[in-house]
NUPA-573359 format. One record per residue (C-alpha): residue number from 1; x negated, y, z negated. Coordinates in steps of 0.02 Angstrom, whole numbers. Example, Ala and Ser with C-alpha at 12.3 -4.5 7.8 and 13.67 -1.06 7.14 Angstrom:
2
- 1,-615,-225,-390
- 2,-684,-53,-357
//
This chain:
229
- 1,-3047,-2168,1689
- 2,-2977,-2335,1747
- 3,-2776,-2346,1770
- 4,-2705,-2548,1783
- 5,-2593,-2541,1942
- 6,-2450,-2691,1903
- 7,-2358,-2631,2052
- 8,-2382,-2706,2237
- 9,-2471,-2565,2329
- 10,-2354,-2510,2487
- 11,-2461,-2380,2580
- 12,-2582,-2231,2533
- 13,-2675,-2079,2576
- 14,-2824,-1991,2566
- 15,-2799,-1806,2453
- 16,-2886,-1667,2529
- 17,-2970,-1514,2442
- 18,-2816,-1396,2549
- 19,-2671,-1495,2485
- 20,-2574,-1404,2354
- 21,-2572,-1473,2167
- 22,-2400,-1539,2130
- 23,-2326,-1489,1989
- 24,-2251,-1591,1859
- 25,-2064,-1543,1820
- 26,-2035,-1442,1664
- 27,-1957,-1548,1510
- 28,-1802,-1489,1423
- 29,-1832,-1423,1254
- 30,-1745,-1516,1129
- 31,-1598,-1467,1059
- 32,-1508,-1469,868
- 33,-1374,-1599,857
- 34,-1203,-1486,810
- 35,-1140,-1600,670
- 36,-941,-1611,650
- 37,-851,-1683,520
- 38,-785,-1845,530
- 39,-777,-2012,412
- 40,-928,-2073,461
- 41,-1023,-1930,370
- 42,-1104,-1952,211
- 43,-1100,-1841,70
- 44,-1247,-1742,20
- 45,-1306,-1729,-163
- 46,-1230,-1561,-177
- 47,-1110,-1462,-102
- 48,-1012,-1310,-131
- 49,-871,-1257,-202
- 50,-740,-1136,-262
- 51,-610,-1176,-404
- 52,-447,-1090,-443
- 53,-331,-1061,-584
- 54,-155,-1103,-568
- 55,-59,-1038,-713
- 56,109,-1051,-729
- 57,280,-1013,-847
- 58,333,-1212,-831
- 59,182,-1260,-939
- 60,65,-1200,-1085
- 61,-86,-1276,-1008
- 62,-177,-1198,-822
- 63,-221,-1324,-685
- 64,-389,-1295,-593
- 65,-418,-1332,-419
- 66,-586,-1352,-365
- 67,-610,-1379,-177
- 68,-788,-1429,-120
- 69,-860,-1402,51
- 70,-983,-1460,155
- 71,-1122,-1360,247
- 72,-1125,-1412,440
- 73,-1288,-1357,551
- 74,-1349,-1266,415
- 75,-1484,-1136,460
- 76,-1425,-1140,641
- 77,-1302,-1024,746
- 78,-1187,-1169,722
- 79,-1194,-1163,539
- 80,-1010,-1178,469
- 81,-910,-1234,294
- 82,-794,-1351,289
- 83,-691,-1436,168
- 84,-748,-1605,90
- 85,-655,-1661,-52
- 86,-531,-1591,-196
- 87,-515,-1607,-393
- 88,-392,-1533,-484
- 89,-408,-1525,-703
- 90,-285,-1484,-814
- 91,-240,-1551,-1018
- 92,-65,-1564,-972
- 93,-42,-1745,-937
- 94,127,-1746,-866
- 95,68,-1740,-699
- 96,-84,-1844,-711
- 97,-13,-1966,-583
- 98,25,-1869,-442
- 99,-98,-1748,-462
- 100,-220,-1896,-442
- 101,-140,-1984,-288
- 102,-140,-1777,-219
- 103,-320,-1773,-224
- 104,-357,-1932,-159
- 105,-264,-1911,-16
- 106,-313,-1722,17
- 107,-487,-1773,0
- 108,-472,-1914,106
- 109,-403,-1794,255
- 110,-547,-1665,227
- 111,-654,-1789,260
- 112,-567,-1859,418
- 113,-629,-1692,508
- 114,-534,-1621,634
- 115,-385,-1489,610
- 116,-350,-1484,409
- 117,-249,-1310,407
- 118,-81,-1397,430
- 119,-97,-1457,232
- 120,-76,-1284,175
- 121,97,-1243,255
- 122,155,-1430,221
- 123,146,-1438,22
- 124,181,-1241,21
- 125,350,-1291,88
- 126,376,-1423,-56
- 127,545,-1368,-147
- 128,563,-1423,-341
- 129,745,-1486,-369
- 130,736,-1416,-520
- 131,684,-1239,-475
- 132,551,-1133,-453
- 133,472,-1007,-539
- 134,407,-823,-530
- 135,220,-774,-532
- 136,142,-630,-624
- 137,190,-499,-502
- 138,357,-575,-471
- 139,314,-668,-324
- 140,421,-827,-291
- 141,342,-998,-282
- 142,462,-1133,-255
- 143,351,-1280,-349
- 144,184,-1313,-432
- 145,167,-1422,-281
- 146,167,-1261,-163
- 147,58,-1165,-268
- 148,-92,-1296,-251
- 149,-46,-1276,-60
- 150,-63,-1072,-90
- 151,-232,-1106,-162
- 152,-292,-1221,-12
- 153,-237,-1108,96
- 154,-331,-954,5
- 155,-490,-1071,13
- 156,-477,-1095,217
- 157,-457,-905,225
- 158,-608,-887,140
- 159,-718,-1010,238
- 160,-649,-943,389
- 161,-542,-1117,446
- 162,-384,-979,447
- 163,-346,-801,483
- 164,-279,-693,358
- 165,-137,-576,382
- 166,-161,-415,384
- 167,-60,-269,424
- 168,-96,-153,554
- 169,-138,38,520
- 170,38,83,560
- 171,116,-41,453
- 172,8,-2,297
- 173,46,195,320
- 174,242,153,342
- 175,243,58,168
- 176,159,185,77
- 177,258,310,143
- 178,427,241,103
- 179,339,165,-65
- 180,290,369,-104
- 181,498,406,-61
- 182,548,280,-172
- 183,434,316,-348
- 184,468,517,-290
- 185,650,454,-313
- 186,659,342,-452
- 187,505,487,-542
- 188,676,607,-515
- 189,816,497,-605
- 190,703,460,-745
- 191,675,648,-782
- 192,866,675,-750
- 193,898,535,-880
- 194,782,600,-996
- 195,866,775,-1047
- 196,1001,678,-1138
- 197,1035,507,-1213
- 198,1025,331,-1120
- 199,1191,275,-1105
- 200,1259,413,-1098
- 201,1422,411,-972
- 202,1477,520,-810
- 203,1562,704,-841
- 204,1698,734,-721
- 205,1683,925,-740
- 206,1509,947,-710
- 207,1447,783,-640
- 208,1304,747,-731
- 209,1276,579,-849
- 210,1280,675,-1029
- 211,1486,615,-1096
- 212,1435,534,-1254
- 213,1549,490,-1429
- 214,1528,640,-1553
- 215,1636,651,-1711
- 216,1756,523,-1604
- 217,1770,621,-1454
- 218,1701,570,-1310
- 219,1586,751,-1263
- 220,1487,812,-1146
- 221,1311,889,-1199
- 222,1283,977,-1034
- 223,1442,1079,-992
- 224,1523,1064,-1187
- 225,1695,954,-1106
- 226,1754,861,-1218
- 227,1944,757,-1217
- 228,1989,834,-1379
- 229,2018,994,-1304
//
């Protein structure tokens, strides 16, 4: 086979049948690209998402947050989710406006890339000057604003973005311990209370909450005291 030589020839030498074969240097095996979010990246025709219901005493409708995420190095050891954009629905109007500026920008810092965590802890610390409210449960949130924030930050917990907060062994067995004293306790008044009428007042002979108003005179149904001699 014939090889064109475009080169200027510099020197040369003869092979001979004892002069090792030289062998050609191994090629590196190509490697997957690790993809990272930033606003260059385009999105795909479908990604996925999670949506969550924010229901609260302030209004009769529910808002719905649905946070979409996209799918990095998927089928690889790389393969992570991240967040991508943010909608949130509701058929109370009263907040159409800044709900839709939220989103926008939310979704536009998803898509930046890089460290989104910080959003969570910066509207859950969004005060309403004209109160708060309590959740079922009776857990405080201080705005609507902070409970969107409480449902971003549930969403990064999920995807893995932030660590949840769990109590160790020897915290969870010191709650239930003193949560056992405490229904023991309050399991004891209530059968106390129960042997004689709610309301009834404290006897100063005997101690016990049974003075009530019979035949107007203030009696006590456990020990039979009464001020009317």
């Amino acid at each position: 086979m014939a090889h064109k030589i475009d080169k200027t020839i510099v020197g040369y030498s003869v092979k001979t049948k004892d002069q090792p074969e030289v062998e050609a240097a191994p090629q590196e095996k190509p490697t997957a690209e690790i993809v990272q979010m930033h606003e260059s990246v385009e999105r795909p025709e479908m990604l996925l998402g999670s949506t969550y219901k924010i229901k609260t005493p302030l209004s009769e409708h529910a808002l719905y947050v649905t946070i979409n995420d996209m799918v990095l190095n998927q089928g690889t050891e790389h393969e992570m989710r991240r967040p991508f954009e943010i909608f949130i629905n509701s058929k109370n109007m009263d907040h159409f406006q800044w709900v839709v500026a939220l989103t926008r920008v939310v979704s536009a810092v998803f898509r930046k890339g890089g460290d989104c965590t910080f959003l969570a802890e910066e509207l859950k610390a969004v005060f309403d000057p004209k109160g708060g409210y309590f959740k079922r449960g009776g857990r405080f949130m201080p705005s609507l604003v902070a409970e969107i924030g409480e449902a971003i930050e549930s969403h990064l917990k999920m995807i893995g973005l932030l660590k949840d907060d769990e109590l160790d062994e020897h915290q969870k067995a010191l709650i239930a311990e003193k949560r056992a004293q405490y229904e023991a306790k309050q399991s004891g008044e209530t059968e106390a209370k129960s042997e004689f009428p709610d309301g009834a007042q404290l006897c100063n002979k005997c101690m016990t909450n049974a003075v009530i108003m019979m035949d107007g005179c203030m009696t006590c149904l456990n020990c039979g005291d009464s001020k009317c001699g």
